[in-house]
Steps between C-alpha positions, in 0.01 A plus 500: 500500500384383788657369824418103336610653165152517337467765235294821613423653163515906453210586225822572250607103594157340466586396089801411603402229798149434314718370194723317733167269652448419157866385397592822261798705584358826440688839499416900312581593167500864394303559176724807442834464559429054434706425841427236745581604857461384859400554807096560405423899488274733347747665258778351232801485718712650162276761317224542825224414247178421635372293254717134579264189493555185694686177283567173546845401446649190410589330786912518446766672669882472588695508809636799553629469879412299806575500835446135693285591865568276737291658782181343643194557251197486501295233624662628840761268585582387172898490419508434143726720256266737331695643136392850474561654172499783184402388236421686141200370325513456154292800437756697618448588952673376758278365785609384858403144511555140665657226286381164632553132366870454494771479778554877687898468363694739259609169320093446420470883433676621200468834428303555158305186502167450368186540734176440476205651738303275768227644732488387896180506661474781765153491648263696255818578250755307331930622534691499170819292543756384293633176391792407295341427124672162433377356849154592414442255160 
C-alpha cells in the first residue's frame, strides 16, 4: 500500500485487486490438495502445488479478533476509530481486514458474528472490508 493507502498490486495480487473493482472477494484454490489459502502466491501454501486457480468466494466471514485504532487515519487529520480485524472467510482463510458500519466498541463487536464483504474505493482498486451481516439487510 501506498502512503494514501491505495493498493499497488504485485503480478501474484492483480486477480486478487482486479476481482475486488468488480465486487467479488476472490482468493486461490489448490486443484490438488482442494485448499483455499491466503496471502496470493504462486504455489499451494499446504501441498506447494502449482496448479491452484483463482475463486470467488461467497462473500461471508466471522470475527475472529479485532483491535479498535484510535490513531489519526487516513485522510490526514482524520480522528475517527478505525476497527482493524481477522477474520476467517467462510471458505476457510483468515484475512486482515477493516470492519466498518457499526460503532468501533467491543459491545458492537462480538466475537463470532456474521460478516459480510464490502469493497472501498481506492483510486484505480477497490479495499475489501467487513461489515457486521445483520447491519447490512
Amino acid at each position: 500500500m501506498t502512503d494514501l493507502g491505495v493498493p499497488e498490486p504485485v503480478p501474484e495480487s492483480l486477480p486478487y485487486w482486479e476481482g475486488a473493482r468488480m465486487g467479488e472477494l476472490r482468493m486461490q484454490r489448490c486443484n490438488r490438495c482442494e485448499r483455499y489459502f491466503f496471502y496470493p502466491r504462486l504455489t499451494c501454501a499446504f501441498c506447494h502445488s502449482g496448479d491452484v486457480e483463482w475463486r470467488r468466494l461467497s462473500g461471508r466471514a466471522k470475527l475472529l479478533s479485532y483491535v479498535i485504532n484510535r490513531r489519526p487515519v487516513v485522510p490526514a487529520g482524520a480522528h475517527a476509530a478505525q476497527v482493524i480485524a481477522v477474520v476467517q472467510v467462510a471458505e476457510g482463510p483468515r484475512m486482515l481486514t477493516n470492519i466498518v458500519g457499526t460503532g468501533a466498541t467491543p459491545e458492537e463487536l462480538v466475537l463470532d458474528s456474521e460478516l459480510i464483504v464490502e469493497f472501498e474505493d481506492r483510486g484505480d482498486y477497490h479495499l475489501p472490508v467487513f461489515r457486521l451481516a445483520e447491519s447490512a439487510a
